[in-house]
PDB file of N, CA, C and O in Angstrom:
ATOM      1  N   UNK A   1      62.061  95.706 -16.250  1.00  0.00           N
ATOM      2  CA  UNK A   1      61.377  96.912 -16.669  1.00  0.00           C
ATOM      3  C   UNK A   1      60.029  96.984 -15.950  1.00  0.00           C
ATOM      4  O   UNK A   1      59.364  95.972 -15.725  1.00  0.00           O
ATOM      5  N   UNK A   2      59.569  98.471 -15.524  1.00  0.00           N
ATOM      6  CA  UNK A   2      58.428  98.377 -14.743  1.00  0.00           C
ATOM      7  C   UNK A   2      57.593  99.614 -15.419  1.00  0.00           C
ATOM      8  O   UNK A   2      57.642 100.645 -14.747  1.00  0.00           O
ATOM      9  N   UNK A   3      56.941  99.681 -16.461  1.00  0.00           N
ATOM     10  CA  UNK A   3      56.471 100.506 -16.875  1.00  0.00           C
ATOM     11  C   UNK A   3      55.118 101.034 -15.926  1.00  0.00           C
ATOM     12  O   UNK A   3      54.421 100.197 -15.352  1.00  0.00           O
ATOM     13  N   UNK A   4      54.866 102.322 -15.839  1.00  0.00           N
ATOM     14  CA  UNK A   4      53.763 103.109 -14.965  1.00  0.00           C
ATOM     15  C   UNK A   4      52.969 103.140 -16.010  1.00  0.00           C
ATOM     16  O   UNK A   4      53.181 103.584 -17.138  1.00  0.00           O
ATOM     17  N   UNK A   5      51.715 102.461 -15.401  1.00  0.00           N
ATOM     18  CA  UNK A   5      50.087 102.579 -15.529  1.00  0.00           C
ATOM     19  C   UNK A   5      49.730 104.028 -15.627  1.00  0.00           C
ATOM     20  O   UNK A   5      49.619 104.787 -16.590  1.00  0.00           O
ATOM     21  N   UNK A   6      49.564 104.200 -14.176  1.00  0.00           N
ATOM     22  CA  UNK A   6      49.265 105.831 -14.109  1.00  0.00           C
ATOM     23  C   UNK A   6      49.969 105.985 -12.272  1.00  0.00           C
ATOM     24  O   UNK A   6      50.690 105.319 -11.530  1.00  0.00           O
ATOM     25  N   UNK A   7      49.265 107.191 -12.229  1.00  0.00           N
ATOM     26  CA  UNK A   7      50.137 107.944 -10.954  1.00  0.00           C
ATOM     27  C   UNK A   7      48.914 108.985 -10.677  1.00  0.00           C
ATOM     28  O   UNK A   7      48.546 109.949 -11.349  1.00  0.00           O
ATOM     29  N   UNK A   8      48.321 108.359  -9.232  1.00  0.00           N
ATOM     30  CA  UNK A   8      47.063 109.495  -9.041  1.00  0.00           C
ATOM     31  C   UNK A   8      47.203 109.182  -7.122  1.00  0.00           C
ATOM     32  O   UNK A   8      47.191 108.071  -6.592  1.00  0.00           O
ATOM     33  N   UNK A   9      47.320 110.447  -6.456  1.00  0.00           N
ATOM     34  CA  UNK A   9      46.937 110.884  -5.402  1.00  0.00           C
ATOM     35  C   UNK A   9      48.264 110.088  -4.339  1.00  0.00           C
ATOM     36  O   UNK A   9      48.215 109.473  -3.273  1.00  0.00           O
ATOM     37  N   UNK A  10      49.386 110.481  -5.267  1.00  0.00           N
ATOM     38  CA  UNK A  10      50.619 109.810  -4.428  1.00  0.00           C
ATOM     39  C   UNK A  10      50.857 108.600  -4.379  1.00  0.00           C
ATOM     40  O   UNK A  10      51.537 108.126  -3.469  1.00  0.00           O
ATOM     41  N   UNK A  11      50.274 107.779  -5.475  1.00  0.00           N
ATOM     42  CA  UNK A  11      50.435 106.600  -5.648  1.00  0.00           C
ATOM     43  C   UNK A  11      50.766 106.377  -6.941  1.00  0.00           C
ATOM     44  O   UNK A  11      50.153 107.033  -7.783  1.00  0.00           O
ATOM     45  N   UNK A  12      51.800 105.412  -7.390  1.00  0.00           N
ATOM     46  CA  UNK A  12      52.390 104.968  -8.451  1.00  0.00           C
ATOM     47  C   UNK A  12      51.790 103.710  -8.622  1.00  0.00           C
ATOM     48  O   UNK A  12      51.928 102.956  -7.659  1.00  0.00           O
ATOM     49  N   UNK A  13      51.114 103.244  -9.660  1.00  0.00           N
ATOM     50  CA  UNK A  13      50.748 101.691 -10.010  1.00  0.00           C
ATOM     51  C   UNK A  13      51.422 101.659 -11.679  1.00  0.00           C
ATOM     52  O   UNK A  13      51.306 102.322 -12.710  1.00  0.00           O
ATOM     53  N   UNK A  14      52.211 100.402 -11.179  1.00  0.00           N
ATOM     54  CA  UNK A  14      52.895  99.922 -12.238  1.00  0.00           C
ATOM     55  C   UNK A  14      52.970  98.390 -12.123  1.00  0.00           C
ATOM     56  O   UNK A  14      52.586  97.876 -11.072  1.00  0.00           O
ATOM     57  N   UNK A  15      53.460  97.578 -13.177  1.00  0.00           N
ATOM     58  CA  UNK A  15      53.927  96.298 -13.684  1.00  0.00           C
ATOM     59  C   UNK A  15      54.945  96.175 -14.158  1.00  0.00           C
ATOM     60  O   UNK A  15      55.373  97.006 -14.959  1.00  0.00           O
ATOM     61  N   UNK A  16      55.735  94.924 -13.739  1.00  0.00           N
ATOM     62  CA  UNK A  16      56.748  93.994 -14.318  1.00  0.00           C
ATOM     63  C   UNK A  16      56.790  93.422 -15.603  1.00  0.00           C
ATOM     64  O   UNK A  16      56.631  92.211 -15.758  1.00  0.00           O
ATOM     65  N   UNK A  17      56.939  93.990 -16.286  1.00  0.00           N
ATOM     66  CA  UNK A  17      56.800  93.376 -17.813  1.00  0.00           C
ATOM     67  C   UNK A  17      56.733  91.700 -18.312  1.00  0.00           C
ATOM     68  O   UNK A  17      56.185  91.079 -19.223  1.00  0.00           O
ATOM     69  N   UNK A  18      57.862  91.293 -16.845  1.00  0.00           N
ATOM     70  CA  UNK A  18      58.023  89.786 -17.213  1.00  0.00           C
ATOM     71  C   UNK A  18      58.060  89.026 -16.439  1.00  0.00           C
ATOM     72  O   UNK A  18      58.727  88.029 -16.719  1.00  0.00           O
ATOM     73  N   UNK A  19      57.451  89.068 -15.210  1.00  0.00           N
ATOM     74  CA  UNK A  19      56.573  88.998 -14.106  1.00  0.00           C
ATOM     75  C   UNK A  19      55.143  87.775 -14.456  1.00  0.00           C
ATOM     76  O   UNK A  19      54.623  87.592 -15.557  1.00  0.00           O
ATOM     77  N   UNK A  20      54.939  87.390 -13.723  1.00  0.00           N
ATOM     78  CA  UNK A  20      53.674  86.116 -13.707  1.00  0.00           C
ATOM     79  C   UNK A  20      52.816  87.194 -14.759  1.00  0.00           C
ATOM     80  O   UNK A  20      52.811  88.414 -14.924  1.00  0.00           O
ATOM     81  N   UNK A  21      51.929  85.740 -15.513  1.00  0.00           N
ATOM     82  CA  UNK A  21      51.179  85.885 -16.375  1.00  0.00           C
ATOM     83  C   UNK A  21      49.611  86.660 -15.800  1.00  0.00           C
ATOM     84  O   UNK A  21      49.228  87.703 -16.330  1.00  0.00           O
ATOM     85  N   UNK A  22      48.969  86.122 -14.891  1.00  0.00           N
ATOM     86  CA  UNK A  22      47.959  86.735 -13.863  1.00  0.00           C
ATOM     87  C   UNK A  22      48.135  88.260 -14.108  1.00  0.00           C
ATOM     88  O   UNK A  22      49.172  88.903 -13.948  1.00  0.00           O
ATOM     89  N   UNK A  23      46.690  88.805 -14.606  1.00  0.00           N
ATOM     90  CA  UNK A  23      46.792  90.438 -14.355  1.00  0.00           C
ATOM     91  C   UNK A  23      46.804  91.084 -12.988  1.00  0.00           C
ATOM     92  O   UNK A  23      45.876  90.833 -12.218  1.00  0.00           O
ATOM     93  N   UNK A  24      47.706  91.832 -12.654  1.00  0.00           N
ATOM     94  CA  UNK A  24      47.736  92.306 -11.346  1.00  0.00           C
ATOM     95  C   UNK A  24      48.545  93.769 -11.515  1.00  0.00           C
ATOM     96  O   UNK A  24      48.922  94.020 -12.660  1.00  0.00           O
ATOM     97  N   UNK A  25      48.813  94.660 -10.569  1.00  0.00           N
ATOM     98  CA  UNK A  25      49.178  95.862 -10.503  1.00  0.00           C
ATOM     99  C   UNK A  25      50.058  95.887  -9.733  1.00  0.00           C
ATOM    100  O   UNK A  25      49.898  94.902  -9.013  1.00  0.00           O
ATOM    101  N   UNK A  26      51.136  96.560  -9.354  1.00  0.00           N
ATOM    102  CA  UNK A  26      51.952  96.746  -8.024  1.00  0.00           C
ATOM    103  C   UNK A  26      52.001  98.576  -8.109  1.00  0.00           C
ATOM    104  O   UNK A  26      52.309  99.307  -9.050  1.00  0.00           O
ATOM    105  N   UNK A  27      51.592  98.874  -6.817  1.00  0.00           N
ATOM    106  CA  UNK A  27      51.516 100.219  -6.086  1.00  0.00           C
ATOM    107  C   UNK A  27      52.495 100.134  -5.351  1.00  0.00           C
ATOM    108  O   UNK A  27      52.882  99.050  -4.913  1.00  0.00           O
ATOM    109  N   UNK A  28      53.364 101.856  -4.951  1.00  0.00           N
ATOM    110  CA  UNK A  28      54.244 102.696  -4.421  1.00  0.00           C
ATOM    111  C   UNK A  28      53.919 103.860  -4.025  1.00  0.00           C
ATOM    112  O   UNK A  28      53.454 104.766  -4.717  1.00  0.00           O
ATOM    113  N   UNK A  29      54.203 103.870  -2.663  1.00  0.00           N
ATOM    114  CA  UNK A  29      54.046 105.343  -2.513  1.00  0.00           C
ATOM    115  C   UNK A  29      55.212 105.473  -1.450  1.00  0.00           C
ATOM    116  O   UNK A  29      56.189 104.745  -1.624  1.00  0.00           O
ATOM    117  N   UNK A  30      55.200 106.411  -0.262  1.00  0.00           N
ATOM    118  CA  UNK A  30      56.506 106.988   0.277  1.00  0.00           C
ATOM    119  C   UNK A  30      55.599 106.385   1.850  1.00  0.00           C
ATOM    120  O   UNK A  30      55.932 106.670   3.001  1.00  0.00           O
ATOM    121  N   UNK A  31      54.593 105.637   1.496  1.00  0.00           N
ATOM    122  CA  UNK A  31      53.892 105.433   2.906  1.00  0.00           C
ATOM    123  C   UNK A  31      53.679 103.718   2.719  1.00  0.00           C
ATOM    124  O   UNK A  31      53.035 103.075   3.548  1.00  0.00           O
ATOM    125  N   UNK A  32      54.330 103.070   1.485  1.00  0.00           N
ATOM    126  CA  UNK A  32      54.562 101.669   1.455  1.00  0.00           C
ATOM    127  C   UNK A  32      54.299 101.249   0.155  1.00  0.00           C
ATOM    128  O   UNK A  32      54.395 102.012  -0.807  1.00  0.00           O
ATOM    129  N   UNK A  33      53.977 100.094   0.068  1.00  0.00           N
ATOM    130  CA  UNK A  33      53.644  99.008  -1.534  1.00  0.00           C
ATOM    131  C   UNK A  33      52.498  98.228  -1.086  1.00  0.00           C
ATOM    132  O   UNK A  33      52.161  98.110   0.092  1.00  0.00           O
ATOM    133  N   UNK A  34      51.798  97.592  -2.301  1.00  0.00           N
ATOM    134  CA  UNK A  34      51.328  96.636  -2.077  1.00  0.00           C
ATOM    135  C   UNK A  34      50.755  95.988  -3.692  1.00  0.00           C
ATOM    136  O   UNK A  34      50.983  96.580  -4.747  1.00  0.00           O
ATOM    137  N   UNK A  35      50.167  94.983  -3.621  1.00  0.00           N
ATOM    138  CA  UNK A  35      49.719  94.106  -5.165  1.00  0.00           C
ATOM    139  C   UNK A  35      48.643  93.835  -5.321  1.00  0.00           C
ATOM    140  O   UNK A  35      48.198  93.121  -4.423  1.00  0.00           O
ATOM    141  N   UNK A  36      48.125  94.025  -5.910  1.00  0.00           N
ATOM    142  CA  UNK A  36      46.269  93.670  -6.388  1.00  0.00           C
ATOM    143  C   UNK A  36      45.976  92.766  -7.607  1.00  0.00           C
ATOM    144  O   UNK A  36      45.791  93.165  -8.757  1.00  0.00           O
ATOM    145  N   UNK A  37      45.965  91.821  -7.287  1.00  0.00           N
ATOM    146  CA  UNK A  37      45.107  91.313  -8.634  1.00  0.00           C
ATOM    147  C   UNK A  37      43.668  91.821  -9.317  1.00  0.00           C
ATOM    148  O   UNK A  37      42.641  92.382  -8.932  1.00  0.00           O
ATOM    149  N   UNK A  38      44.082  91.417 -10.262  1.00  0.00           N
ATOM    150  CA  UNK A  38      43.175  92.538 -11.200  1.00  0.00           C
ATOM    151  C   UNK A  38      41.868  91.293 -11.553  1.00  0.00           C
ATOM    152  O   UNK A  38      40.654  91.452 -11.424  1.00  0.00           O
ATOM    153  N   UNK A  39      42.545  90.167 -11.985  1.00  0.00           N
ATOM    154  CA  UNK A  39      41.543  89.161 -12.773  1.00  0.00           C
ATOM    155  C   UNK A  39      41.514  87.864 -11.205  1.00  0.00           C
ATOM    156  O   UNK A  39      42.468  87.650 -10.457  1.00  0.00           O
ATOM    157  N   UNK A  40      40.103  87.207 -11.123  1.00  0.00           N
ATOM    158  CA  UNK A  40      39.270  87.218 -11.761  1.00  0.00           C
ATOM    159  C   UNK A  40      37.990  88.459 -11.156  1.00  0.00           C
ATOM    160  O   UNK A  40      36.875  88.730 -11.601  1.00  0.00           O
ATOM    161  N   UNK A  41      38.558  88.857 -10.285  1.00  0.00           N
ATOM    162  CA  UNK A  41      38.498  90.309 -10.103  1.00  0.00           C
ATOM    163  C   UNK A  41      39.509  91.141  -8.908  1.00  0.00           C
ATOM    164  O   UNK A  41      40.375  90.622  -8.204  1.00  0.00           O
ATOM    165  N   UNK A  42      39.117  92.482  -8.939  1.00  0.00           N
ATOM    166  CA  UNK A  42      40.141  92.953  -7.984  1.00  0.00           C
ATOM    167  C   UNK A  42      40.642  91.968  -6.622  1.00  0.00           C
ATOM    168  O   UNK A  42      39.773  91.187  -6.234  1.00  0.00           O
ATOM    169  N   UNK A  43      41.760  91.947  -5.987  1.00  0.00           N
ATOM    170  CA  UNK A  43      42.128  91.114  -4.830  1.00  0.00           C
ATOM    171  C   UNK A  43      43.095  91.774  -4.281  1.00  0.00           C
ATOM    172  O   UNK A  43      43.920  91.984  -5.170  1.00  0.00           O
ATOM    173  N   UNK A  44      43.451  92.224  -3.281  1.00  0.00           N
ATOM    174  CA  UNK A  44      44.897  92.108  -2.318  1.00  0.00           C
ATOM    175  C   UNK A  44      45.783  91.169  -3.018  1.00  0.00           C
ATOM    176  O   UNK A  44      45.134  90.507  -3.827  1.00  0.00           O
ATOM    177  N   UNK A  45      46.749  90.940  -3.004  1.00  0.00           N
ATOM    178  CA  UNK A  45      47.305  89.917  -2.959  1.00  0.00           C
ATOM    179  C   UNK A  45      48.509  90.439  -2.107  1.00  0.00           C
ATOM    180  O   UNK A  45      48.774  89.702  -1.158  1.00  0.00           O
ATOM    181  N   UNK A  46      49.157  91.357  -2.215  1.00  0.00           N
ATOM    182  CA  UNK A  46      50.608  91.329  -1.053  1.00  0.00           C
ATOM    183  C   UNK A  46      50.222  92.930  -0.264  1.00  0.00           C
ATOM    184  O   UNK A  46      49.720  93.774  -1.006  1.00  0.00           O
ATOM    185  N   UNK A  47      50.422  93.241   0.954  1.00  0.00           N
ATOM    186  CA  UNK A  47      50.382  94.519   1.497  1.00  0.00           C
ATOM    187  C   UNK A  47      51.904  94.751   2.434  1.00  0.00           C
ATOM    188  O   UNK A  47      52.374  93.840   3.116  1.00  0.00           O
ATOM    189  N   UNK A  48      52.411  95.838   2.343  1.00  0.00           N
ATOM    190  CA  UNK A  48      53.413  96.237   3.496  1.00  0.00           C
ATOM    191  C   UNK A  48      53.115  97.384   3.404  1.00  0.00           C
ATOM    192  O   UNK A  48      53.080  97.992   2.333  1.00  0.00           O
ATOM    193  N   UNK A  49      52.781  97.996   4.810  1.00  0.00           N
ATOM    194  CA  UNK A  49      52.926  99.395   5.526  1.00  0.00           C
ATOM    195  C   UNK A  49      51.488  99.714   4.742  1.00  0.00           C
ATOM    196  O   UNK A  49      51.433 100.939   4.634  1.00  0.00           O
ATOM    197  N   UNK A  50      50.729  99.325   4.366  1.00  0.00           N
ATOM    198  CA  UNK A  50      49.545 100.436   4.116  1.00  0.00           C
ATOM    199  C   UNK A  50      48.211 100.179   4.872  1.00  0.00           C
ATOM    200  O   UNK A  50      47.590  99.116   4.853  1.00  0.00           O
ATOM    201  N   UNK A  51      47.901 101.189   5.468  1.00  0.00           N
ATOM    202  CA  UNK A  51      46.494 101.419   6.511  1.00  0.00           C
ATOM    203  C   UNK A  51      44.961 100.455   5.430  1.00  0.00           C
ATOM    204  O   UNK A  51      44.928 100.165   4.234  1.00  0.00           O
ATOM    205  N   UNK A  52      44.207 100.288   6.237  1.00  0.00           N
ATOM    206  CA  UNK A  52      42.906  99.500   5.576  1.00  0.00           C
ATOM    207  C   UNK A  52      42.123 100.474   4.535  1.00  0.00           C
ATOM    208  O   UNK A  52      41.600 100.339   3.429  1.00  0.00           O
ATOM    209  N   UNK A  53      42.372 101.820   5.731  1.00  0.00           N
ATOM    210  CA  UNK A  53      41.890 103.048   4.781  1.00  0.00           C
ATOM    211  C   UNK A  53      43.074 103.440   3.140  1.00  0.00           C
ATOM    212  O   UNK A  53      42.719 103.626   1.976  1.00  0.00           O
ATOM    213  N   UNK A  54      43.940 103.439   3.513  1.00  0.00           N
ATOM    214  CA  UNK A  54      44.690 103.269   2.273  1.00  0.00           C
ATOM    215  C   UNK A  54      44.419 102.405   1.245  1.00  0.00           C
ATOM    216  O   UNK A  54      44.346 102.768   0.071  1.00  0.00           O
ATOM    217  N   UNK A  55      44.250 101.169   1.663  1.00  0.00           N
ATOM    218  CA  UNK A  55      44.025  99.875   0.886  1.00  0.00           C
ATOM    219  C   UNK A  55      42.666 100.031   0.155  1.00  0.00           C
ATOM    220  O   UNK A  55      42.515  99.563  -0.974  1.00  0.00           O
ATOM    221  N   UNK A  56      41.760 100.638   0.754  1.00  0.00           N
ATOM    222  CA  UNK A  56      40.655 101.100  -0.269  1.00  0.00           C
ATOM    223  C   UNK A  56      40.632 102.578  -0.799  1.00  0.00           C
ATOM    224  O   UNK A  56      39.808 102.939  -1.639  1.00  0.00           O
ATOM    225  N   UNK A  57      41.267 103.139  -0.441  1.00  0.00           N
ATOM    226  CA  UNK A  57      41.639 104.264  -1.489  1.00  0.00           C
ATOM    227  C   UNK A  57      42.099 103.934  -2.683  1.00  0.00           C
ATOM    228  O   UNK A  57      41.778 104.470  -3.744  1.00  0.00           O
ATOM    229  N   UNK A  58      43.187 102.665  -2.465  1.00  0.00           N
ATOM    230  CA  UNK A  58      44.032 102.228  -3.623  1.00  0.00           C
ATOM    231  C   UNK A  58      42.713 101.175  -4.430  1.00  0.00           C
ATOM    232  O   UNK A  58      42.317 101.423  -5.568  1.00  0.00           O
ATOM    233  N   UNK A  59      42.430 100.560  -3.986  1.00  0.00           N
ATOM    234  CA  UNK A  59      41.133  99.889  -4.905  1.00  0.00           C
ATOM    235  C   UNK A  59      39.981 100.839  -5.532  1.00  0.00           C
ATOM    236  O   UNK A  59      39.185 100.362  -6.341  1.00  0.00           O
ATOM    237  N   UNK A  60      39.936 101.747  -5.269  1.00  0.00           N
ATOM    238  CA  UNK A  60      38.584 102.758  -5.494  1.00  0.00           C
ATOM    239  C   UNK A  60      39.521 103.114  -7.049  1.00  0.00           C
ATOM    240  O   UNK A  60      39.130 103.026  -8.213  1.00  0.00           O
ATOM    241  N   UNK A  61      41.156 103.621  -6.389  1.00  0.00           N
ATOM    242  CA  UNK A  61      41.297 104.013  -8.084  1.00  0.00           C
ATOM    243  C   UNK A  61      41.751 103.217  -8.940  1.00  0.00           C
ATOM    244  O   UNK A  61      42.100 103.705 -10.015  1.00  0.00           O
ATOM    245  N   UNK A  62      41.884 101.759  -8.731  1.00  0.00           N
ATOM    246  CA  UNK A  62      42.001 100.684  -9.541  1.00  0.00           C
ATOM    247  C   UNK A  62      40.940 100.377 -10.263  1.00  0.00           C
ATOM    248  O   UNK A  62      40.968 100.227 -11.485  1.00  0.00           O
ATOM    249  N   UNK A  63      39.716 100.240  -9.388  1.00  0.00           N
ATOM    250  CA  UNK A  63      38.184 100.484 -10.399  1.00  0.00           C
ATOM    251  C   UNK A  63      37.719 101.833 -11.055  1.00  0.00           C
ATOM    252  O   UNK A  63      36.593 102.133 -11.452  1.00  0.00           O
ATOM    253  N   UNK A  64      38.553 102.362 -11.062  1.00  0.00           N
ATOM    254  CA  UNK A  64      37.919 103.485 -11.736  1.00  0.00           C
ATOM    255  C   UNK A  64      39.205 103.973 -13.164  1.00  0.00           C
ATOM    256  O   UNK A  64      39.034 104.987 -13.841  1.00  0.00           O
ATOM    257  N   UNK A  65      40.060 103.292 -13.308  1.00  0.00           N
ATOM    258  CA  UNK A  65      40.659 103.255 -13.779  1.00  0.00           C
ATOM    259  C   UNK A  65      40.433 101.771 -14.747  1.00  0.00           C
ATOM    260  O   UNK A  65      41.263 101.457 -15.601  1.00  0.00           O
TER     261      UNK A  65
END
């Protein structure tokens, strides 16, 4: 099960329900994925297909969220 967080600017961030204990997020969009750890603060942790500029688009709305 992967329940959605939220969904803002063509991006889907959701979680694995039963998935590692570590808070983290996994993002989707139609331009790739990637994983952020959340604790012990925001991090990359996995990227495919997304631009640097993407990658902080996607962190800007992880902190603001």
């Amino acid at each position: 099960m992967s329940p959605t967080v939220f969904k803002e600017s063509g991006y889907r961030f959701f979680f694995f329900s039963r998935e590692e204990e570590r808070m983290h997020v996994h993002i989707v969009s139609g331009d790739g994925e990637a994983k952020f750890w959340l604790e012990p603060e925001i991090e990359l942790a996995k990227n495919y297909r997304y631009t640097r500029k993407q990658l902080k688009q996607i962190e800007l709305l992880i902190e603001s969220h």
